[in-house]
C-alpha positions as CSV (number, residue, x, y, z in Angstrom):
1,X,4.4,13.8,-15.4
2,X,7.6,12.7,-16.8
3,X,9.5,9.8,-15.8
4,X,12.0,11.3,-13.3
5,X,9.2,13.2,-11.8
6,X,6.9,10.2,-10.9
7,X,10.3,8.2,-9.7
8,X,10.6,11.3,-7.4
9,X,7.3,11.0,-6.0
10,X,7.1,7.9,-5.4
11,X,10.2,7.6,-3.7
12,X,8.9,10.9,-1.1
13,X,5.9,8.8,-0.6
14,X,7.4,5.4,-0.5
15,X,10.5,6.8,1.7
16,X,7.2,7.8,4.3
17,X,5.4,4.2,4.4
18,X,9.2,2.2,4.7
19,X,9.6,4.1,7.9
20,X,6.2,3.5,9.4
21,X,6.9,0.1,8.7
22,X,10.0,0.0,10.4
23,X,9.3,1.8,13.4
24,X,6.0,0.2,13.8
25,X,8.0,-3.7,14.0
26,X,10.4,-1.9,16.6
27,X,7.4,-0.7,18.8
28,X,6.5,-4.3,19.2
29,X,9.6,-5.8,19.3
30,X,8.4,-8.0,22.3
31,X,6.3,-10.1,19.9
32,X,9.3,-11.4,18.0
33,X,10.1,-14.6,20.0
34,X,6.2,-15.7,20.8
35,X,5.2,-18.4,19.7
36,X,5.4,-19.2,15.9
37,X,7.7,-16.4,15.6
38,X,10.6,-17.9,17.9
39,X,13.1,-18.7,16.1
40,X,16.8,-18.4,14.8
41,X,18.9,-17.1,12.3
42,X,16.9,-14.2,10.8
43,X,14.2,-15.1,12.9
44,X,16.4,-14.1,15.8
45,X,16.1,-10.8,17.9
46,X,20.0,-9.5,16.9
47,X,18.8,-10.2,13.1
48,X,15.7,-8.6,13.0
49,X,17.1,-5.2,14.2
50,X,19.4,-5.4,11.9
51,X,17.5,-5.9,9.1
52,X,14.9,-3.0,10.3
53,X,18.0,-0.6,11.0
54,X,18.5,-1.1,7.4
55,X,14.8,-0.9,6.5
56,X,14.9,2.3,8.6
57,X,18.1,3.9,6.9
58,X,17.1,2.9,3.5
59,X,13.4,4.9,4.2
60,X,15.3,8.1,5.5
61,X,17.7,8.1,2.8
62,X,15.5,7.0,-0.3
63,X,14.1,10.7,-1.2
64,X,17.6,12.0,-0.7
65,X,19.9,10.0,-3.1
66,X,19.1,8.9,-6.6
67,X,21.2,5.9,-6.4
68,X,19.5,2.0,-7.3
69,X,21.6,1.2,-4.0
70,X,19.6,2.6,-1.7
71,X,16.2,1.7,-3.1
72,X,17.5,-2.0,-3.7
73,X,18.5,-2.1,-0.1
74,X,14.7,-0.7,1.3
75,X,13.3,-3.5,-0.9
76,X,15.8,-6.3,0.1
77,X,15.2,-5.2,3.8
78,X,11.3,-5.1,3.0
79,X,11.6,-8.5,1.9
80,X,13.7,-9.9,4.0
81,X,11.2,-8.9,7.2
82,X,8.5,-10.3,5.3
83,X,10.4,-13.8,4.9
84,X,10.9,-13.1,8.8
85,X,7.3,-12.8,9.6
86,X,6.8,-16.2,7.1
87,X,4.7,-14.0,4.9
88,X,3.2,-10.2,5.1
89,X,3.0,-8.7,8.4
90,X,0.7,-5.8,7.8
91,X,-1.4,-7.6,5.0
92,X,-1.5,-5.9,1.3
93,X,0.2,-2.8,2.8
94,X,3.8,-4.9,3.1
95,X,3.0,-6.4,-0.5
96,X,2.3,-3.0,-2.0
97,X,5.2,-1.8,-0.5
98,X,7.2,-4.1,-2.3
99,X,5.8,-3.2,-5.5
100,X,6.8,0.2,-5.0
101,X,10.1,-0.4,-4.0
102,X,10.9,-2.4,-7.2
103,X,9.4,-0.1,-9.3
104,X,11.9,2.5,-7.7
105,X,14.7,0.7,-7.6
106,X,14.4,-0.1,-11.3
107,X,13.2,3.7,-12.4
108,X,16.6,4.4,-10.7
109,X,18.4,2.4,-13.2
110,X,16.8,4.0,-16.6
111,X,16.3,2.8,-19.9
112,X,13.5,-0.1,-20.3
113,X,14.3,-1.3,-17.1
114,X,12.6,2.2,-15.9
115,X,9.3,2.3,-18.0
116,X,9.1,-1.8,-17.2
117,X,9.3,-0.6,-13.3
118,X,6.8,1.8,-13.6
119,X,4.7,-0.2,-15.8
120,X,4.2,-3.1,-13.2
121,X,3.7,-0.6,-10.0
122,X,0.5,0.8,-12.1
123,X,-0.7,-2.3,-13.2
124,X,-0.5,-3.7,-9.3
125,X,-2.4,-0.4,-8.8
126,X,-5.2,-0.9,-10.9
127,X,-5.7,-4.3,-9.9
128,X,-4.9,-4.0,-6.2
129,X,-8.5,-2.3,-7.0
130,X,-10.4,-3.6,-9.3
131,X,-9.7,-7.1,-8.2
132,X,-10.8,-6.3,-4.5
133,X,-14.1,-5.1,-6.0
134,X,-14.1,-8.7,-8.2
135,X,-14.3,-10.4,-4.2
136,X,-16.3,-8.3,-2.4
137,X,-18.8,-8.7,-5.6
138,X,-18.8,-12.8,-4.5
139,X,-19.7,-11.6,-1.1
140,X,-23.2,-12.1,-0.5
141,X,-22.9,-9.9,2.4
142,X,-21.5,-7.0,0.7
143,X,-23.7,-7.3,-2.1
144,X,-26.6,-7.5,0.4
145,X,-24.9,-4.6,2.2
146,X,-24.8,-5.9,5.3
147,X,-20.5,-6.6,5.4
148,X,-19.6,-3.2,6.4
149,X,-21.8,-2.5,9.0
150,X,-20.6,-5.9,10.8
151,X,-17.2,-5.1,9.6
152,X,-16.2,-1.6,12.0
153,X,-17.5,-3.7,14.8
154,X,-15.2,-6.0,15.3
155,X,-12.6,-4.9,18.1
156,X,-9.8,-5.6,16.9
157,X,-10.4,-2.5,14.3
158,X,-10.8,-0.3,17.5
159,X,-13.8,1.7,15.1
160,X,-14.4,4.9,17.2
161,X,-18.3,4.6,18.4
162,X,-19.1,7.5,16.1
163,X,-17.9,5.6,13.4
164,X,-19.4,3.0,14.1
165,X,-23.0,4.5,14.1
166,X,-22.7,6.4,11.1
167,X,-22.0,3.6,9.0
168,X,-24.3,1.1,10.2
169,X,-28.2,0.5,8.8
170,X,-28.6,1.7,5.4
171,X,-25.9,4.6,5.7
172,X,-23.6,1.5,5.5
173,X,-25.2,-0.2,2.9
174,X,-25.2,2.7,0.2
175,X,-21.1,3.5,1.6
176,X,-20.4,-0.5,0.8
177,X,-22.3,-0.6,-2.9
178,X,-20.4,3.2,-3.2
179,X,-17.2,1.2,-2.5
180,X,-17.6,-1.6,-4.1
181,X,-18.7,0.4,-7.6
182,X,-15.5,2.3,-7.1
183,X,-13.1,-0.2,-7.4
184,X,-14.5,-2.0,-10.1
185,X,-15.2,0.8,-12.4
186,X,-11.1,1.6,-11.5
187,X,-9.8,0.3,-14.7
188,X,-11.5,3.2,-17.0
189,X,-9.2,5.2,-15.4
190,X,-6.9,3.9,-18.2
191,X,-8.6,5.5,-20.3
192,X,-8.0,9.2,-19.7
193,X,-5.7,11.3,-18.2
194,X,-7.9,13.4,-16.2
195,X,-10.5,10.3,-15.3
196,X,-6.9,8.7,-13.6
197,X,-6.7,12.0,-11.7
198,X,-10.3,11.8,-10.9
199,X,-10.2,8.2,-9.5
200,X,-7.1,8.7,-8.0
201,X,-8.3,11.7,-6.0
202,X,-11.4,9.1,-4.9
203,X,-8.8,7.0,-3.8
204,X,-7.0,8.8,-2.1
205,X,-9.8,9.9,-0.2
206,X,-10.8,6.5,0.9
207,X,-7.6,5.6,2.1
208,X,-7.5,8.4,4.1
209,X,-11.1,7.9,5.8
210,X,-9.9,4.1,6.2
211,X,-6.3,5.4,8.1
212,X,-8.9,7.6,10.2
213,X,-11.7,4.6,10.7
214,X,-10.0,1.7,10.9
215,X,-5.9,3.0,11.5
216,X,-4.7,1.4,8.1
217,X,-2.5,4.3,8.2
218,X,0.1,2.1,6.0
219,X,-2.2,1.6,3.3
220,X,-2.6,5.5,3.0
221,X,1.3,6.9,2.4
222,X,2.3,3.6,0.5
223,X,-1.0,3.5,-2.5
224,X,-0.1,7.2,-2.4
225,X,3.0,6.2,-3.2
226,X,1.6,4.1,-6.6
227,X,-0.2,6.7,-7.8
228,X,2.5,8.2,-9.7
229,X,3.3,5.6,-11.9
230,X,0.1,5.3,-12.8
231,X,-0.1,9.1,-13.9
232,X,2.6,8.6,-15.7
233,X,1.6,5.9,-17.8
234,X,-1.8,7.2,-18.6
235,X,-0.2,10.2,-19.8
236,X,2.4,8.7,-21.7
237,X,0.1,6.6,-23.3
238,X,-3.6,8.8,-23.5
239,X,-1.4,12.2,-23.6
């Protein structure tokens, strides 16, 4: 994958998961001025569209136009919601998202600045994994097994009763240790082109049972998004 065609994907996939995020934060545009949230300045109502109109336009146009403009703007109106929400709305999603939108915005401008882009969106990647298998490795309860049985009944996940059957007992047990193996053995993807591709595939996979499960549909489009500059890094560097 060469360098213009991983800054292409990535943008397609990344132009997806900016307009999610926008549209999602105007769906519940009545929660802006509860509570903690009230505020002024950018915190204020006026502000906030404003800033997700420009999220919004930035998303649409990003697979369109191979200007640094338009890709600094997604990641300055990315930002800028997230210092409105006093930190990441959607959890690692938003974070992610930033990644990816630096990593565009500076693929966009060439030279060092490109490969250094790149570069950092893999290594987030990779660790985004590996370091989530590091935690859930502390957990007593997901080394025991037990964590993802309790975890798609909670409500607030809305697990679909089918769901929520198949993955409790010992189903659930082996599909936490499977998890949990996955993303720590993530990193010897580095190794090989076609063991990236291979893990990546996995990946993908999970995030798309976990959009279907749980409705983390922003964590499948914007990893997605990732995956490219970690192809083309391997490749550049494994051949």
């Amino acid at each position: 994958m060469t360098l213009e065609e991983a800054q292409l994907w990535m943008s397609r996939l990344g132009a997806i998961a900016v307009v999610i995020a926008a549209l999602e934060l105007m769906v519940v545009h009545r929660a802006w001025t509860d509570g903690v949230y009230r505020g002024r300045g950018l915190a204020s109502a006026p502000m906030t569209w404003l800033v997700l109109a420009t999220q919004l336009a930035a998303g649409l146009a990003l697979p369109w136009t191979a200007t640094p403009i338009v890709a600094w703007a997604a990641f300055g109106a990315t930002l800028a919601i997230a210092a409105r929400w006093r930190g990441s709305y959607n959890g690692g999603s938003d974070a992610m998202l930033l990644v990816v939108l630096l990593a565009i915005a500076l693929a966009r401008m060439g030279g060092n600045a490109a490969l250094a882009g790149l570069a950092y969106a893999a290594a987030q990647l990779v660790l985004s994994y590996f370091l989530s298998g590091v935690a859930k490795l502390r957990d007593p309860a997901w080394r025991r097994g037990e964590a993802l049985p309790i975890l798609v009944t909670i409500p607030r996940y809305g697990v679909p009763a089918r769901f929520a059957a198949a993955l409790s007992g010992r189903a659930g047990a082996v599909a936490a240790w499977a998890m949990l193996g996955f993303e720590l053995a993530f990193p010897l993807g580095l190794l090989d082109a076609r063991l990236a591709l291979a893990f990546l595939a996995g990946a993908a996979v999970f995030h798309l049972v976990n959009a279907v499960v749980f409705g983390l549909n922003r964590f499948l489009w914007i990893w997605l998004a990732a995956f490219p500059a970690l192809v083309f890094w391997v490749e550049r560097l494994r051949g």
